[in-house]
N, C-alpha and C positions, 0 to 999 in steps of 0.2 A: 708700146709707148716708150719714145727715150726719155732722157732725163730734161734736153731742151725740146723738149715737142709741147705742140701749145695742143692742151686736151678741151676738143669740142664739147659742151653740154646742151644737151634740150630739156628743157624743163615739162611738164606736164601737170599742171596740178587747175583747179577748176578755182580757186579764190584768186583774183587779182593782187591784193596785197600780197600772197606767200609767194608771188611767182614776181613782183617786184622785190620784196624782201630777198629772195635767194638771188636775184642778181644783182641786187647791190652789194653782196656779200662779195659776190662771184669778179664783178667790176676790179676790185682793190686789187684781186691775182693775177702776175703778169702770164703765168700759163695756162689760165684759164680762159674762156671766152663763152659767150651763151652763143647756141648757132641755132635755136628755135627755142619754140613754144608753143603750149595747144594748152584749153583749157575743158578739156573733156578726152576720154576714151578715143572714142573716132577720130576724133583729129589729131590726137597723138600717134594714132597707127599711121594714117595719112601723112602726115607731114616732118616723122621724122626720119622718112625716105630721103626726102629731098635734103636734108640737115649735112649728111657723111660727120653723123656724131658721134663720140667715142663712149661718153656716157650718156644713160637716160633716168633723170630722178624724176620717177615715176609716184604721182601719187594714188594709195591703196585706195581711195575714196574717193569714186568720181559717180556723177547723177547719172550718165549713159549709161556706162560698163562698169563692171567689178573691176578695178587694177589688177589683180590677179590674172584676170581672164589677157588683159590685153598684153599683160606682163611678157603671157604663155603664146601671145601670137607671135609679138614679137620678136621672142624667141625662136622663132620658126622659123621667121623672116632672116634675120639675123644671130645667129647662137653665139657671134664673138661679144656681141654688145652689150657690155655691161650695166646692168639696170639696176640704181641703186633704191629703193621701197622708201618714201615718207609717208607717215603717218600720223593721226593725233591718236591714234589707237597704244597702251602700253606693249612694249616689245612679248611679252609674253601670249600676246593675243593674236599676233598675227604673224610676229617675223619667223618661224620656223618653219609654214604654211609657205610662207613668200619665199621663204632657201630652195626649199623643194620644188619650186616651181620654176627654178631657174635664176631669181635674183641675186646681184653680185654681193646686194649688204642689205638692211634696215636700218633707215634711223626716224629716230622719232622725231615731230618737226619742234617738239620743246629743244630738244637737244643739238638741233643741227644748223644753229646758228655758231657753237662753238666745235661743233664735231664735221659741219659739212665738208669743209674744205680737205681736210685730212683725208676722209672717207672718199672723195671723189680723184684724190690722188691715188689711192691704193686701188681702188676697183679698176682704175684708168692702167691699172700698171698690172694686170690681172689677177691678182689677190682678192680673197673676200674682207669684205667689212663688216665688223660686226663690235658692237661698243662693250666695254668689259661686265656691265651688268648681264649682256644677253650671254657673251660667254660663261660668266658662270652658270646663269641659267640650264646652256646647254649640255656645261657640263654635269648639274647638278643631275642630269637626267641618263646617263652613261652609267647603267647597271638599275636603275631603279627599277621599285619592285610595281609600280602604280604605274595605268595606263592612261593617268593625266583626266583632264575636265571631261565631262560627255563630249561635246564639241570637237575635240581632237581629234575623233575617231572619225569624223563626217568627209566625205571625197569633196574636193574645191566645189563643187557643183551644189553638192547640198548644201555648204556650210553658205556660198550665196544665197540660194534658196534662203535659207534661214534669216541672213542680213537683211535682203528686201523685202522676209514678210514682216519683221521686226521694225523696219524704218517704215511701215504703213502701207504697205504695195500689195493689190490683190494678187489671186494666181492667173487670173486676166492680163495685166499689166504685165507680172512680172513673165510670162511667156510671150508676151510683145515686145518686150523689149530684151532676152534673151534669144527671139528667133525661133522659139519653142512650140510645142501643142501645150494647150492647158493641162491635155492629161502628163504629158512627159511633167510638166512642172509638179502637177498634185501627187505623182506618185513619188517625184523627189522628198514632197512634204512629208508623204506617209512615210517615208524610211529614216527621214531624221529625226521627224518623232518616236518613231518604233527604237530609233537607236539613242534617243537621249530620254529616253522613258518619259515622256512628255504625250500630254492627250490633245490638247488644243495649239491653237495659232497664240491665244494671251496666252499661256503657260513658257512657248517661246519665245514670246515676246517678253515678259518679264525676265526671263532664264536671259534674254543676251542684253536686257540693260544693265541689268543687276552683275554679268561678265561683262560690260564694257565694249562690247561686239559692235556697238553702234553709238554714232553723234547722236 
């Protein structure tokens, strides 16, 4: 991106209001411009082919797909494509999860009425984004001696698993709509219990509202 380049966004987020919200944010910048929208997973992969967008603020929470998951296709699809992660989740809960999986930033959607713009500058210019709480954060973690929440340890796969047994989703469901066998999903179940020392589906479920893991 040059400094006069007008930088394409697609939005993708599943509430109507935050996806008018962020473009009337977006409306007031002369470099900015929205060149789509979906409000779901599948239609975010789908349609932001047709977009030639520079950035994609993606949201981590959608009723098809994990964000994460579609984060990681579209990364495939595209590796130049800067995806920046909104969430109502606090940064500590997801955005280092979202780093690693290829995201250019995270921001939180409390914060990105005053932070979006900036943030969508700097990812559009190839740098990452990341707000100064989350940097401390990351730094606070550079030599520490602790391997963080049980959660942390779980692969993007389980740590879904876990979100959709927590937001009420059998392991029927949730291997229908991952594309999965029941057993591939149950034996996900068995390892993140086995690795977050947890016995039951309510024990996780409690453990990720009590972390924040879920609306």
């Amino acid at each position: 991106m040059t400094d006069k380049a007008t930088i394409r966004v697609f939005i993708a987020d599943d509430h109507a209001i935050v996806r008018e919200g962020l473009k009337q944010i977006l409306a007031e910048q002369r470099d900015i411009v929205v060149a789509g929208e979906a409000e779901n997973g599948l239609d975010a992969i789908k349609l932001f082919r047709k977009s030639r967008c520079h950035v994609m603020l993606l949201d981590i929470s959608m009723p098809d797909r994990n964000g994460i998951e579609v984060l990681k296709q579209i990364k495939q699809e595209r590796p130049e494509l800067a995806v920046l992660m909104l969430s109502m989740h606090r940064e500590d809960q997801y955005a280092i999860r979202a780093l690693k999986a290829g995201a250019a930033g995270y921001l939180t959607k409390q914060s990105a009425p005053r932070e979006l713009v900036t943030a969508i500058r700097q990812v559009a210019d190839g740098q990452k984004y990341v707000s100064a709480t989350l940097a401390q954060a990351l730094a606070s973690q550079v030599g520490a001696d602790h391997d963080g929440p049980p959660h942390a340890g779980l692969s993007d796969r389980e740590f879904q698993t876990l979100t959709m047994i927590a937001s009420g989703k059998t392991v029927s469901e949730i291997a229908r709509e991952l594309s999965l066998s029941v057993k591939t999903v149950s034996e996900y179940r068995a390892r993140l219990l086995a690795k977050m020392n947890l016995k039951t589906s309510a024990e996780l479920t409690h453990y990720a509202i009590r972390n924040q893991l879920v609306e």
